[in-house]
N, C-alpha and C positions, 0 to 999 in steps of 0.2 A: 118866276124863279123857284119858288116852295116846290111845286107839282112835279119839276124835272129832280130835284135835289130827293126830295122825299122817296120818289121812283129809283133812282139812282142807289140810295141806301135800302131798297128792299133787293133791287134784281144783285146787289151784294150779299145778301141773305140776314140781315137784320128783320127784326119783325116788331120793333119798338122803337121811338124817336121819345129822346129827352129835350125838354127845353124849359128854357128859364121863360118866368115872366117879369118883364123886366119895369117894374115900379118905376121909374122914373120916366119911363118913355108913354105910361098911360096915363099917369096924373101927375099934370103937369103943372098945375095947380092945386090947393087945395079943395077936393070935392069935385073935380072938372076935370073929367075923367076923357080918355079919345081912344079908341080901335079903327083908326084908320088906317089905310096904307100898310107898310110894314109893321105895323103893331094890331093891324086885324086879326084879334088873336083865334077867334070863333071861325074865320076863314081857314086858319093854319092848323086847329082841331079837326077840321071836317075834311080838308086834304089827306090828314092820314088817316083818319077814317076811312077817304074814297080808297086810299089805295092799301084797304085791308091790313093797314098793322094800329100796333098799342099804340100807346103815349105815357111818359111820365111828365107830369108837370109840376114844375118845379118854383112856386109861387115867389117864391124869395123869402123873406124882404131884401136879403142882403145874397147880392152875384156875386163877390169875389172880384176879382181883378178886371175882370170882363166888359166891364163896363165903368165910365166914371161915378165917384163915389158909390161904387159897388150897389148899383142900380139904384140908389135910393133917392127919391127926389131931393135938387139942391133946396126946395124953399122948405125941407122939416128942420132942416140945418135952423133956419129964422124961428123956429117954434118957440116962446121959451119955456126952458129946462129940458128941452131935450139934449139926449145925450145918443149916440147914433151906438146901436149894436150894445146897449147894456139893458139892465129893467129899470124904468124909470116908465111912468103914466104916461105921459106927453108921445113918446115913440110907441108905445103896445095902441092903444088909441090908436093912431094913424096906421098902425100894418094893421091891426084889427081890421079897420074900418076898409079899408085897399083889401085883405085876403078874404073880405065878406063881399065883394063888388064880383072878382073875381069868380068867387066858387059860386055865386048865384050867377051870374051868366051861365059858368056851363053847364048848373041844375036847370036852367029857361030851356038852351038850346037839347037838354040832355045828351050830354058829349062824356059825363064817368059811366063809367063800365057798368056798377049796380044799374044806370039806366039806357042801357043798351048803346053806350057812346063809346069810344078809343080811350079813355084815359083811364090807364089800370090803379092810377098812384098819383097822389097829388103830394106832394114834399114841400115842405117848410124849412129850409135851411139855416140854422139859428146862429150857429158861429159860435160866438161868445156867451149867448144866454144862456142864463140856469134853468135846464129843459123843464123844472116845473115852474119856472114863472112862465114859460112861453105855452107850454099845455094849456095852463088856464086862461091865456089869453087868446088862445087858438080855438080850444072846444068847442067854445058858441058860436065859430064861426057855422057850422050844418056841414061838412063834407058827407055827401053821402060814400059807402065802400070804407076804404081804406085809406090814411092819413098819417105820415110820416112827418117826425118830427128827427133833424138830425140827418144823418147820413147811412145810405144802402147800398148793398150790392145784391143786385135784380138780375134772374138770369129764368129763362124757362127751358122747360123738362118737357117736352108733346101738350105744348099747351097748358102747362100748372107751371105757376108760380113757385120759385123755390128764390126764399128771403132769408140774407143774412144779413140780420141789421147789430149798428155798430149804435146804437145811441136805445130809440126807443120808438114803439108804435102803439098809434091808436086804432082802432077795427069801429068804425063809429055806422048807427042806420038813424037814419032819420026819414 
């Protein structure tokens, strides 16, 4: 399904595929983590890879209506003192620990752009958080390139990046 969809959105003339990843569908448990099937996320990188455009990836924590409990696994709900989409330890912990799983996968398979992979932008959707508690809970994750926190509007010029961002970014090398 991906290979024909992904194909479909270039011969329209798009040159970059967004997509969420959606936390609740990869750890499903806590620490027990799956890419199989439709949540083979390193399969669905390397798709648009094959068929020559970007990517933004859009880590989460939190999808929005998109999905139930706005991607976020039902068992953080059980943590206690967590509180979903505010700053409280108990939840920066768990997306910490999930946007660090995540971004070293595709530092393994080198799929960001600094290393020769499709993903121009990796985005941290925060909602509700106060974008400096979420920075310093995000930093140490290693994103190599470029690391959005908040919301963008991505558009290209002959191949250059032209970013109007409405919140705030990080330019991080590791």
């Amino acid at each position: 399904m991906w290979p024909s969809l992904v194909q479909t959105a270039k011969e329209g003339g798009e040159d970059t595929i967004e997509s969420y990843v959606f936390w609740n569908g990869h750890e499903l448990s806590p620490g027990k983590y799956s890419f199989d099937g439709r949540f083979d996320l390193i399969k669905f990188v390397k798709i648009v890879q094959q068929a020559g455009m970007y990517m933004i990836m859009r880590i989460g924590p939190f999808v929005a209506v998109e999905y139930n409990f706005g991607g976020i696994p039902v068992w953080l709900h059980y943590i206690p003192g967590t509180v979903f989409r505010t700053d409280n330890e108990p939840f920066k912990y768990y997306m910490q620990r999930f946007t660090t799983v995540i971004v070293n996968l595709m530092k393994k398979e080198k799929l960001f752009a600094s290393l020769g992979g499709p993903i121009i932008l990796s985005q941290a959707l925060v909602g509700f958080f106060q974008t400096s508690n979420l920075s310093s809970c995000l930093l140490g994750v290693g994103v190599p390139g470029v690391f959005m926190c908040s919301f963008i509007l991505l558009c290209y010029s002959r191949g250059k990046a032209l970013c109007l961002f409405l919140s705030f970014l990080h330019r991080l090398y590791y």
